[in-house]
Steps between C-alpha positions, in 0.01 A plus 500: 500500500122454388227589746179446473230757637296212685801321659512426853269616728412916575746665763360629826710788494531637067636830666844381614502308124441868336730663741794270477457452092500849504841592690675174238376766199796724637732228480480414153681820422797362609420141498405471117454094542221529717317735292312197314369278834407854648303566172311147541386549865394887440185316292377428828464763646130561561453086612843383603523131600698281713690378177570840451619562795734193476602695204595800670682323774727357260589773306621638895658138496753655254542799585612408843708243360688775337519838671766643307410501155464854375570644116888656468539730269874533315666672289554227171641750283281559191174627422262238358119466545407138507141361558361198557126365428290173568152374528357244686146424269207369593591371837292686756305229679172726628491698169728352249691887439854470352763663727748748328834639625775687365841645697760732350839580616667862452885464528492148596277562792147454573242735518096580498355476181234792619794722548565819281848572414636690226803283379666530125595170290636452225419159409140359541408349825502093481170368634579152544203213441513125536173440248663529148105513363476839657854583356351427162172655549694849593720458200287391202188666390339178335440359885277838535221366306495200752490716772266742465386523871849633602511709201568801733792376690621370207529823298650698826778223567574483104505870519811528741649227303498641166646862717716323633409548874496134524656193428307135571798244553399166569584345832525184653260374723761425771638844459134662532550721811140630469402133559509579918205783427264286376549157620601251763831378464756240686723679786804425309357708184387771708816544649727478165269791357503738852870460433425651140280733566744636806417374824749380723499434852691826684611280791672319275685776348853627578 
């Protein structure tokens, strides 16, 4: 999904655009694969347009087309902290910004990255990336020199590596379930990784 600012023509009515954008902005609490379209059309908020608009109404497209869908939370019998990151650079069409995302999972299941929970582990936690550069970057001290504008971020994430807060195993790109965060994807992906990430349709369920 790329919008432009100056595409389509201005609405008549931008309060029912804010209004309506602003009740899906509830919804991506439970429906995590709308959380990056919702993103794209809340940068139009001051001069929404009919293309934005056309926007919106799709993203209520799906959602109608799938009234069940909600998060289930189970029991899966251990007590792992997985996490996933990605980054979508460069690819803002009005101000070329680079869109970042990152999801963990406590016990198998989903949850807010904003939350704060006390939980013990004994292992590190496995933040899973599909760019090996960053991997390497992370890992190796020589890439710092290169870097020197991320210096910073650098340091902190090498930090929890070397204290072993954190481990940075390499993922595929196909197995990259921060990928519905920060990017549009084909229905059939988007559906493989809400099955991942724990949503399931409850009127499907036994």
């Amino acid at each position: 999904m790329k919008l432009k600012a100056d595409d389509g023509d201005p609405l008549e009515k931008p309060e029912k655009y804010r209004r309506v954008k602003g009740k899906l902005n509830y919804l991506t609490i439970t429906r995590s694969y709308i959380a990056f379209p919702v993103s794209v059309v809340s940068q139009f908020m001051s001069s929404p347009r009919t293309s934005h608009w056309d926007a919106i109404t799709h993203i209520l497209k799906c959602l109608k087309g799938a009234p069940g869908h909600a998060i289930l939370y189970q029991n899966h019998g251990h007590y792992v902290i997985k996490g996933f990151t990605d980054a979508d650079y460069n690819e803002d069409p009005t101000n070329r910004r680079s869109t970042t995302s990152y999801c963990v999972f406590v016990r198998g299941n989903p949850f807010s990255w904003k939350s704060e929970i006390r939980f013990a582990q004994s292992k590190p936690m496995n933040l899973h990336c599909d760019n090996k550069v960053t991997i390497h970057i992370e890992n190796n001290l020589v890439f710092h020199e290169r870097t020197k504008h991320i210096e910073v971020d650098c340091h902190f994430t090498r930090e929890k590596l070397e204290d072993g807060t954190i481990s940075t195993p390499h993922v595929q790109t196909g197995s990259q379930l921060a990928d519905v965060f920060t990017k549009a994807l084909p229905g059939s992906w988007i559906s493989a990784i809400c099955n991942k990430l724990g949503m399931f349709n409850i009127y499907d369920l036994p």
